[in-house]
C-alpha positions as CSV (number, residue, x, y, z in Angstrom):
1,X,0.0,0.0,0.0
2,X,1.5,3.3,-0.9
3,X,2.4,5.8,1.9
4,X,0.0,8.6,1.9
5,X,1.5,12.2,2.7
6,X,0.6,14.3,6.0
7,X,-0.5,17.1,2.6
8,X,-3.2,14.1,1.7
9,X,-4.2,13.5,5.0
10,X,-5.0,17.2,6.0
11,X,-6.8,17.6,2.5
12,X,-9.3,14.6,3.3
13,X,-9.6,15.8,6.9
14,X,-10.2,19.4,5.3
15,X,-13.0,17.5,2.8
16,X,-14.7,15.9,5.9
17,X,-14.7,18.8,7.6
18,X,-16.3,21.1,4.7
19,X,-18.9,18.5,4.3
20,X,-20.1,18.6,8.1
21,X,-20.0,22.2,7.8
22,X,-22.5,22.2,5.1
23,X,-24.6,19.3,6.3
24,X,-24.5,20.9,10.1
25,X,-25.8,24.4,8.3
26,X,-28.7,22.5,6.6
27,X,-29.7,20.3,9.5
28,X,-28.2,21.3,12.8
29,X,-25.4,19.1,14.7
30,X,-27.9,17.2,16.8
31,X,-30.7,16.0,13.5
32,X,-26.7,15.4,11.2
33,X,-25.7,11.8,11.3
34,X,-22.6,10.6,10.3
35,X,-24.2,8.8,7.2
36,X,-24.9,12.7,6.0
37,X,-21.9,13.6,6.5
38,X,-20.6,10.4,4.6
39,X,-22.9,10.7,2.1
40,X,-22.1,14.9,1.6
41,X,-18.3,13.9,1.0
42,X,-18.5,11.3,-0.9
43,X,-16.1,9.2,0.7
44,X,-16.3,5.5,2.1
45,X,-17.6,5.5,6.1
46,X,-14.2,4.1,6.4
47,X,-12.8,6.7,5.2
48,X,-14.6,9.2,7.4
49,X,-13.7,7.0,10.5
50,X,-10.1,6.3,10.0
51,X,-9.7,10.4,10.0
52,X,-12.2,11.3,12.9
53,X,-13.6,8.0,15.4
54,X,-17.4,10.0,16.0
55,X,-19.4,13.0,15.3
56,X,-17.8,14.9,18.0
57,X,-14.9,15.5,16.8
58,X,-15.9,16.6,13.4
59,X,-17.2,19.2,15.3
60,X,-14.5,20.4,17.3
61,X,-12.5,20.1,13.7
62,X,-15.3,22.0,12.4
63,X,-15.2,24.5,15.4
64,X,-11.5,24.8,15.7
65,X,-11.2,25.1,11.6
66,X,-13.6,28.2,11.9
67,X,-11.9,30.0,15.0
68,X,-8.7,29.2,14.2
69,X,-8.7,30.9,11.3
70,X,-10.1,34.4,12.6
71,X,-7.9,33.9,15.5
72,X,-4.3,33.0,13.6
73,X,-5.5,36.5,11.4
74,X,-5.8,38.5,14.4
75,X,-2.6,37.2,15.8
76,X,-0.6,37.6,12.8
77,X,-2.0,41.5,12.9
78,X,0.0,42.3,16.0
79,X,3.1,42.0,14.7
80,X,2.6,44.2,11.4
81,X,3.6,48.0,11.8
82,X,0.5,49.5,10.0
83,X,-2.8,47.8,11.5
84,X,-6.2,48.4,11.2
85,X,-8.5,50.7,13.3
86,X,-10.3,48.1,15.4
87,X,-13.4,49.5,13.8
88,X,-12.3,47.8,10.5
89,X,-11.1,44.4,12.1
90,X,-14.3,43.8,13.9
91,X,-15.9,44.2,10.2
92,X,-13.7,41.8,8.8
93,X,-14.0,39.6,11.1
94,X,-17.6,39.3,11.6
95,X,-18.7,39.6,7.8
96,X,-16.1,37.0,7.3
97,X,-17.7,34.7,9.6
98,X,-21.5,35.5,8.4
99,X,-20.0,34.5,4.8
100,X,-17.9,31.5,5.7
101,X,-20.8,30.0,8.0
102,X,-23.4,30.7,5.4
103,X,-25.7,29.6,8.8
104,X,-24.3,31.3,11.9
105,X,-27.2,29.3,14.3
106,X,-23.9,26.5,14.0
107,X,-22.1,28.7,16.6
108,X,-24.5,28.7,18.7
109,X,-25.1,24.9,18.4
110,X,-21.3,24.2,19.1
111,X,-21.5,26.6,22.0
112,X,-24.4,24.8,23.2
113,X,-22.7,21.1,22.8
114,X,-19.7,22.8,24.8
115,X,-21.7,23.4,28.0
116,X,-22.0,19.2,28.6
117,X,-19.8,17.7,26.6
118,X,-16.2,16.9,27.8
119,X,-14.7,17.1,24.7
120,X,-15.6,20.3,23.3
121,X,-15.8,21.9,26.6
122,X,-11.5,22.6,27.0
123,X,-11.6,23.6,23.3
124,X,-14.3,25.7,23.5
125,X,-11.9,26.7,27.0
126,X,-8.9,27.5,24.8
127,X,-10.7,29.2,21.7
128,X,-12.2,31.8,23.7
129,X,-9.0,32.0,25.7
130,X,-7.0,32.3,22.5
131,X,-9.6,35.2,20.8
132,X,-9.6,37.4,24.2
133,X,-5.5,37.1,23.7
134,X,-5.2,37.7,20.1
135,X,-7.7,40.3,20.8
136,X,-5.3,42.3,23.8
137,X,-1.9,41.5,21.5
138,X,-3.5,43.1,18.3
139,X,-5.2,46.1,20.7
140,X,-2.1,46.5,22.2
141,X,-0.1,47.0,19.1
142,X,-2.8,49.2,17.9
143,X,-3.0,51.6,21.2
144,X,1.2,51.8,20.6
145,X,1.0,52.5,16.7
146,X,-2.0,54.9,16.6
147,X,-2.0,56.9,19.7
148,X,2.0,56.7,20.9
149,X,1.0,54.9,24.2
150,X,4.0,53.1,26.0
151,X,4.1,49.5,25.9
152,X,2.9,48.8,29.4
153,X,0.3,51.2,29.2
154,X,-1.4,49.9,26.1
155,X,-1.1,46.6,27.3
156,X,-3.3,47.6,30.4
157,X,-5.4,49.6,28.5
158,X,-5.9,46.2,26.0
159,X,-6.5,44.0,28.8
160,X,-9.6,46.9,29.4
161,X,-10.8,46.4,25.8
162,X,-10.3,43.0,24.8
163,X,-13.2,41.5,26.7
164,X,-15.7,44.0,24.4
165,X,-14.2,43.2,21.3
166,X,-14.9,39.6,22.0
167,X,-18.3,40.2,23.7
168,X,-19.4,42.3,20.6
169,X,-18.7,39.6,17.9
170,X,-20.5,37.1,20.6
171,X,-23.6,39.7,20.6
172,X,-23.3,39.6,17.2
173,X,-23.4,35.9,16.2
174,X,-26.2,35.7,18.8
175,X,-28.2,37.6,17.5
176,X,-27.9,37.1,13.9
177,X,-28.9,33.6,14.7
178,X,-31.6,34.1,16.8
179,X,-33.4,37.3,15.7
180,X,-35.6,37.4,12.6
181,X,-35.2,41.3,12.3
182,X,-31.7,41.9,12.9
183,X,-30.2,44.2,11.3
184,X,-26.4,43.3,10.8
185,X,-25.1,46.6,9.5
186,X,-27.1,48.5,12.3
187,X,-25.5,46.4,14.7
188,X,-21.6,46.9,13.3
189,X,-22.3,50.4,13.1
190,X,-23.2,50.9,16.6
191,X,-20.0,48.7,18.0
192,X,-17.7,50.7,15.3
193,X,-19.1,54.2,17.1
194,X,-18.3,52.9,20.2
195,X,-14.4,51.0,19.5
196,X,-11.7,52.9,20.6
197,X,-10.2,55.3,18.3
């Protein structure tokens, strides 16, 4: 049997993955069964289960596929010497995440999973941990860059702000998913008047 490259194994774990992201859009994580998400990829049940041994972990690869990469962009921001007004980064970050999720309600259902179950619970843990840090690095950057502040008192002044940044994109995806009448761009205009400038 040939040997199969780590490049081929992330591929078909990235094909799984896209495939319970659709499926979990369309019917939720709790009504998805691993047959949909077998028969959405194409791919032999094998196949599935030699890459992920149950349902739960698809969705914490799901989860931590759709964090991680907000959170590695927000990261990779602090170390640039021009960055953007936090008014412009909650924007990308948020219509990114309405646009990659197509459904945001999946959010929601991986926070709800989270509260009970032991597995998504520490990742859920370390995601949110990770946003609120990538959120008082980039800030911190920011408060040096655009208003001259010294490095320590940025950083306190970060450790301030962080929290809202990550509370208004939870508002956010809480409301898109729940409201009928929600209007998005009122919403991002009303955190962008009140960011830091």
């Amino acid at each position: 049997m040939p040997k199969v490259s780590d490049e081929y194994r992330e591929s078909q774990r990235a094909r799984i993955a896209d495939s319970a992201l659709r499926v979990f859009a369309l019917k939720g994580f709790q009504k998805t069964s691993m047959a949909d998400i077998i028969a959405d990829s194409g791919m032999s049940a094998g196949a599935i289960y030699a890459y992920f041994p149950g349902k739960a972990d698809i969705i914490a690869e799901v989860a931590g596929r759709v964090l991680g990469t907000r959170i590695a962009s927000i990261e990779r921001l602090a170390g640039r010497e021009t960055l953007p007004a936090p008014s412009d980064l909650i924007r990308t970050i948020l219509s990114g995440l309405r646009d990659e999720l197509g459904n945001p309600s999946i959010v929601l259902q991986v926070w709800g999973e989270a509260v009970n179950d032991r597995q998504l619970r520490p990742l859920a843990n370390e995601a949110f941990g990770r946003l609120l840090n990538a959120f008082r690095l980039y800030l911190a950057a920011w408060q040096q860059t655009a208003h001259n502040l010294q490095p320590a008192a940025a950083d306190a002044l970060a450790r301030e702000q962080a929290p809202l940044l990550l509370s208004a994109c939870q508002g956010y995806l809480v409301q898109l998913a729940l409201l009928d009448d929600f209007d998005s761009d009122f919403y991002l205009d009303r955190v962008v008047a009140n960011l830091p400038h």
